[in-house]
Each structure stands twice: as C-alpha cells, then as structure tokens.
Backbone as CSV, one residue per row, in Angstrom:
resi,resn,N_x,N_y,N_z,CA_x,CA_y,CA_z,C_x,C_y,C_z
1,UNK,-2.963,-12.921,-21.995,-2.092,-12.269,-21.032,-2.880,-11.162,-20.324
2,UNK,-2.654,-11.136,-18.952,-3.590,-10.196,-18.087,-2.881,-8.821,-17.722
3,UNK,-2.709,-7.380,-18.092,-2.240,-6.424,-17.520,-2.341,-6.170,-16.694
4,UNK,-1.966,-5.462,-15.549,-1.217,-4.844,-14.624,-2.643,-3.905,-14.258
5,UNK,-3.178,-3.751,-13.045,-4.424,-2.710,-13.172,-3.743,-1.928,-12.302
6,UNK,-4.227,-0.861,-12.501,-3.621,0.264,-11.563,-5.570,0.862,-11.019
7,UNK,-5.366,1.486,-9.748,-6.246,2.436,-8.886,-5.714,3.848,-8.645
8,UNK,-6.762,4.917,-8.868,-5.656,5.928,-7.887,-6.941,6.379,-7.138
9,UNK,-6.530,7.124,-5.766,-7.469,7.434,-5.170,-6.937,8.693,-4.230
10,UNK,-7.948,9.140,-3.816,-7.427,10.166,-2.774,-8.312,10.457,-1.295
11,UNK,-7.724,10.809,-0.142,-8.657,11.558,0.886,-8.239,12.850,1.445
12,UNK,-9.199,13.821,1.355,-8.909,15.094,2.103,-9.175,15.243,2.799
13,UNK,-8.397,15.155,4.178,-8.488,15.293,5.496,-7.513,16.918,6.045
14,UNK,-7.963,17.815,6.916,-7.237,18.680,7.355,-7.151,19.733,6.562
15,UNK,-7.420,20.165,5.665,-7.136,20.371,4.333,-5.821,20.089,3.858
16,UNK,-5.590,18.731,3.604,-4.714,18.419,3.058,-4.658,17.012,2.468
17,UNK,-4.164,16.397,1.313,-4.564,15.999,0.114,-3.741,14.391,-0.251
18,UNK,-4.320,13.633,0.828,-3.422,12.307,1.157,-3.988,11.298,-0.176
19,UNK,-2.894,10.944,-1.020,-2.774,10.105,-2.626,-2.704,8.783,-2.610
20,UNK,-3.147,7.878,-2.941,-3.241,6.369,-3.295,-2.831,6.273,-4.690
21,UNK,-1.868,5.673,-5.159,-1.807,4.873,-6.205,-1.448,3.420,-6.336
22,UNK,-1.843,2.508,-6.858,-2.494,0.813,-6.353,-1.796,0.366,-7.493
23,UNK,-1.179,-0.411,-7.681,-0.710,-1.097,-8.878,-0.504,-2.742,-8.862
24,UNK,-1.448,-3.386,-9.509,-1.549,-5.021,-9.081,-1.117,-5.678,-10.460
25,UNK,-0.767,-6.682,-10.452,-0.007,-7.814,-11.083,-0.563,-9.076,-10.411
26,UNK,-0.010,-10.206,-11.070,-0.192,-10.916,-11.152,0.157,-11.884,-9.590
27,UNK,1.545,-11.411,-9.550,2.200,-11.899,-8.602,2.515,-11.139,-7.278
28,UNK,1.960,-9.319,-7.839,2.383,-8.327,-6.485,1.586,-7.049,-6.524
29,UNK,1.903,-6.594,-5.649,0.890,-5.401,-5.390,1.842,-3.823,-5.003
30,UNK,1.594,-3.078,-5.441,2.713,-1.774,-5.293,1.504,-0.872,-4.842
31,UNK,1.798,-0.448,-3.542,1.500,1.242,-3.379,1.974,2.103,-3.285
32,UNK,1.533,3.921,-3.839,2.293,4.660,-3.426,1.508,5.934,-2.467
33,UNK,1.901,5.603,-1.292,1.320,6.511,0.025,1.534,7.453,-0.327
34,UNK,0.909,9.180,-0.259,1.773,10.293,-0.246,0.988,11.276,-0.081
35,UNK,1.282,12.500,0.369,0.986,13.920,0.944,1.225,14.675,-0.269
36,UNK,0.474,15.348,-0.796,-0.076,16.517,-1.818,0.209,16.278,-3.415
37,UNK,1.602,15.259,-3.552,1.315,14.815,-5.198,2.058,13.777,-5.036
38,UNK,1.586,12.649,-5.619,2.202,11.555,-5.884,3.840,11.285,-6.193
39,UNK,4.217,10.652,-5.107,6.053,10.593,-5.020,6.396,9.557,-4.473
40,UNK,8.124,9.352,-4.851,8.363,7.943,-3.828,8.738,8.211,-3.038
41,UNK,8.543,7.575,-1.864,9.079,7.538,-0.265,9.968,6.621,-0.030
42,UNK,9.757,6.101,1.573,10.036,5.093,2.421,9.400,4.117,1.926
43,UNK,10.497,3.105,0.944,9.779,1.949,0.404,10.025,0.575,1.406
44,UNK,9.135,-0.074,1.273,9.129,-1.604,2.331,8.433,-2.692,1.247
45,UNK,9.086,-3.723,1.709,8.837,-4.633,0.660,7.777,-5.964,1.892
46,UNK,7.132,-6.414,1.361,6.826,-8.066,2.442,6.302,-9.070,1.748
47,UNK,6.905,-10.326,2.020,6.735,-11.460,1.430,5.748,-12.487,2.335
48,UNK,4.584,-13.012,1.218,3.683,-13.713,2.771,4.264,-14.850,2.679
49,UNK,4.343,-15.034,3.870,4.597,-16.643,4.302,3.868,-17.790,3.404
50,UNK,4.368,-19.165,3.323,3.950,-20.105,2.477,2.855,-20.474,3.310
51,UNK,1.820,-21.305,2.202,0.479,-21.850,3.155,1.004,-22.691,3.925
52,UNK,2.105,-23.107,4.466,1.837,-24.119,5.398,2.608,-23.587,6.698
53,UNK,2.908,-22.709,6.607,3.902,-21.741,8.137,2.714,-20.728,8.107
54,UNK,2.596,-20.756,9.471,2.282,-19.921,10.282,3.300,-18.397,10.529
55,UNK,2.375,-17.610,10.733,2.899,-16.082,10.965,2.576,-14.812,10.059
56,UNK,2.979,-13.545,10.483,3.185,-12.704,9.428,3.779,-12.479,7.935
57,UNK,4.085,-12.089,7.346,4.811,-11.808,6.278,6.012,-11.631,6.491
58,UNK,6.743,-11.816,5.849,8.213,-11.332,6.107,8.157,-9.578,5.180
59,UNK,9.672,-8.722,6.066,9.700,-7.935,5.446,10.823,-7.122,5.610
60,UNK,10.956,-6.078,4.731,12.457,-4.870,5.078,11.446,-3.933,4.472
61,UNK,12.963,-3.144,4.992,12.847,-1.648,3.941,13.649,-1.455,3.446
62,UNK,13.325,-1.061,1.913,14.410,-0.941,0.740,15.185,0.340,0.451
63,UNK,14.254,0.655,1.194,14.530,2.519,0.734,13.756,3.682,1.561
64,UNK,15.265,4.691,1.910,14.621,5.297,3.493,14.258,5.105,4.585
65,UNK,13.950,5.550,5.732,14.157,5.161,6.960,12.944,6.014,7.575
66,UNK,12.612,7.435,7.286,11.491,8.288,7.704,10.381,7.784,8.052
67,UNK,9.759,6.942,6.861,8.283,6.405,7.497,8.687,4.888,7.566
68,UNK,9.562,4.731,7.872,10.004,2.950,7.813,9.201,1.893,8.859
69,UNK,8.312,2.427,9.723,7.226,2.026,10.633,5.970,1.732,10.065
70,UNK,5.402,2.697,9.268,4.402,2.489,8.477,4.622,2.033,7.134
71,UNK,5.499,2.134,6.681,5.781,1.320,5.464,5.765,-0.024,5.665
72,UNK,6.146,-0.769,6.050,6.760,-2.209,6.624,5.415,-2.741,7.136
73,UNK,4.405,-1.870,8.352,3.080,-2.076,8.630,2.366,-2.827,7.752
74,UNK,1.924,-1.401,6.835,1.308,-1.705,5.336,1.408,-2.764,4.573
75,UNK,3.016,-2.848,4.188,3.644,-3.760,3.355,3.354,-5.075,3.657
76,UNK,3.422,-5.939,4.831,2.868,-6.429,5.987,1.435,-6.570,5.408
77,UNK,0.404,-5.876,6.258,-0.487,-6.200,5.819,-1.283,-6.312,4.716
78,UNK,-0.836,-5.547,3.698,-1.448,-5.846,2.236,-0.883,-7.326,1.635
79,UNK,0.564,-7.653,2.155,0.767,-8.734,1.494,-0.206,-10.195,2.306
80,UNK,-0.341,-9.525,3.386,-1.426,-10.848,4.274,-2.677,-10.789,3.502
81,UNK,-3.408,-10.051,3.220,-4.301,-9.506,2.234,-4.518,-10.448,1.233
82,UNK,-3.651,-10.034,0.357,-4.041,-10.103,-1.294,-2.801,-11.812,-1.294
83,UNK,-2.337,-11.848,-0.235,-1.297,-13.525,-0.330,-0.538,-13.063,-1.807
84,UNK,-0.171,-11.914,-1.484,0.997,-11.333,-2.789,2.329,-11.034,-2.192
85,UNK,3.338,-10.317,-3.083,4.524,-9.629,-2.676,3.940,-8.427,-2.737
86,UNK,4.299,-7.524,-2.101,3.660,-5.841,-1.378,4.767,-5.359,-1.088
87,UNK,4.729,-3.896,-1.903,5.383,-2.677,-2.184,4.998,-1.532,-1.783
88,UNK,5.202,-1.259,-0.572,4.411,-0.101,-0.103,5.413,1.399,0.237
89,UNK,5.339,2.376,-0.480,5.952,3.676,-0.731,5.372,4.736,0.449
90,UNK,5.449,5.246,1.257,4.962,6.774,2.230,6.248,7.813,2.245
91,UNK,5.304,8.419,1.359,6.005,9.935,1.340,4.876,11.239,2.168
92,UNK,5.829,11.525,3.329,5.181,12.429,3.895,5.771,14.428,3.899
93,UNK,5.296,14.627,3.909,6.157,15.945,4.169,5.772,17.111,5.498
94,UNK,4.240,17.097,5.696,4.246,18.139,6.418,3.562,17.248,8.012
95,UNK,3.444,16.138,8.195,2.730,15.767,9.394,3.254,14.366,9.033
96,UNK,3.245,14.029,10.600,4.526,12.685,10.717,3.402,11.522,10.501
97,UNK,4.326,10.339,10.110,3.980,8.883,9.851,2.561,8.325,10.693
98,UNK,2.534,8.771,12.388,1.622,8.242,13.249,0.317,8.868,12.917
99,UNK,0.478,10.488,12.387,-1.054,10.686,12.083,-1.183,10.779,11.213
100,UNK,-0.586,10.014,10.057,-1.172,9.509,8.394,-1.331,8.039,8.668
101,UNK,-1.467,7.296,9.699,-1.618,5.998,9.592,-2.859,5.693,9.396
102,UNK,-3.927,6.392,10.419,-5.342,5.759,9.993,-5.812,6.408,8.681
103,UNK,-5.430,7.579,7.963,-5.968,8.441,6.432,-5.132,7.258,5.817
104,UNK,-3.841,6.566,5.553,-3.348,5.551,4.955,-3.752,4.395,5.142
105,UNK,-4.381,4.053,5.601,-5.583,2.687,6.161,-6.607,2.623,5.257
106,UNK,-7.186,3.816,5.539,-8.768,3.868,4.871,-8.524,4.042,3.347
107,UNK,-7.340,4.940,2.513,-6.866,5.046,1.325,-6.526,3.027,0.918
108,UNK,-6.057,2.398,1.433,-5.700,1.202,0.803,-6.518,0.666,1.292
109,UNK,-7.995,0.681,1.766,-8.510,-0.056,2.435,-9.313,0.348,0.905
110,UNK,-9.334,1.444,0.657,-10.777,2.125,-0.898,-9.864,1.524,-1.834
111,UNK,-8.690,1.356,-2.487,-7.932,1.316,-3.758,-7.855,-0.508,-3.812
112,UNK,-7.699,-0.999,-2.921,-7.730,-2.836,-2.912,-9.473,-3.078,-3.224
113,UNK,-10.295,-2.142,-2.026,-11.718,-2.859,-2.554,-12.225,-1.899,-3.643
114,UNK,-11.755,-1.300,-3.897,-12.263,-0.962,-5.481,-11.889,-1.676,-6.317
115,UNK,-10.333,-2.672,-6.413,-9.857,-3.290,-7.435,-10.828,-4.641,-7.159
116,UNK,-11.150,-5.089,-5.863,-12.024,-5.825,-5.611,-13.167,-5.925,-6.481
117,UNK,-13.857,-4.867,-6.211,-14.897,-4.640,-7.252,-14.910,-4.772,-8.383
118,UNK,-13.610,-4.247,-9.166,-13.876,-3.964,-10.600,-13.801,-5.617,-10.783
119,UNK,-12.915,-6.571,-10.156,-12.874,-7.930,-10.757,-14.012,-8.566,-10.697
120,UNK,-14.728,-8.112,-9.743,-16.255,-8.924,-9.061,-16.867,-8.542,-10.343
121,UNK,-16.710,-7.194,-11.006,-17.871,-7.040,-12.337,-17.264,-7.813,-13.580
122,UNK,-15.999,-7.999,-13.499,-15.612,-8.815,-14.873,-16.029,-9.955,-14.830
123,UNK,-16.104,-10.618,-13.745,-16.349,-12.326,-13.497,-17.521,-12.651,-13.798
C-alpha cells in the first residue's frame, strides 16, 4: 500500500510569505495556496476529462467565492497535469487573487516538480 506524500514549500516575495502545501494520493492531488500561515480558503475542485474527450477539466467551487477565479484556474490546471482529481485551496488576506497568481504558479509549479523528483529517485 502506497501513502499519501505530502510537499510544503514557500516563496517570499514583497516581504511577504506565500505557502504551498501539496498533498498527493493515488487518485488526487490537494493544494493549499496561502498568505503568511497555512489555512483554508476558496476551495475548487476539477475533474480531468476521460482519455477519449477532448477539453479542459471539469470544475466548481466548493467553498467560498473570494479567490474563486484562481482557485478553479489552478484546480483546472493541476488536474490537466497530474490526469488526477485537484483540490486547490487560496487563502489570501492582504493582496488580491490577480497578484498572487503568478507567486501561486511558480509555488505549484516547485511542490508538483519536487514530488516529481522525489519519485524519479525512488524508481
């Protein structure tokens, strides 16, 4: 039986202290976006399409409405990604959704290819 790996990561931009936490399974992938300590936000869920349809992922938001643009984004694209179910959390507090999008890019862009990595060394 294979556990659950988790990543955490961080970038300091502005002086201020944007959080990654990565949580993968088997079947899905959970992030949690966030501004100065790890919390839940604006959650969005997305389901990828089957291999034989064409398109994006499907998706909502489960919870909150604040960053419900970038959540859904994310959710979206990590599940195109990893061809998982994607859980993506943004909790912001002091600076809006549009200018945490590219610091939330580059954070799940380090916490997926780090998990990348660590599997590349087990194999």
């Amino acid at each position: 039986m294979e556990r659950a790996k988790i990543v955490k990561d961080e970038i300091i931009e502005q002086n201020m202290h944007f959080l990654a936490v990565y949580l993968e399974t088997k079947n899905a992938c959970l992030i949690l976006l966030s501004e100065k300590e790890d919390k839940l936000g604006t959650l969005a869920i997305a389901v990828p399409k089957p291999k034989d349809l064409l398109g994006p992922p499907s998706s909502s938001v489960l919870l909150g409405d604040k960053n419900a643009i970038s959540a859904r984004m994310f959710a979206e694209y990590v599940s195109s990604i990893k061809k998982k179910i994607a859980l993506v959390s943004i909790y912001l507090e002091t600076i809006n959704e549009m200018q945490a999008q590219s610091i939330f890019k580059r954070l799940i862009e380090k916490v997926v290819r780090t998990e990348a990595e660590k599997e590349g060394a087990v194999a």
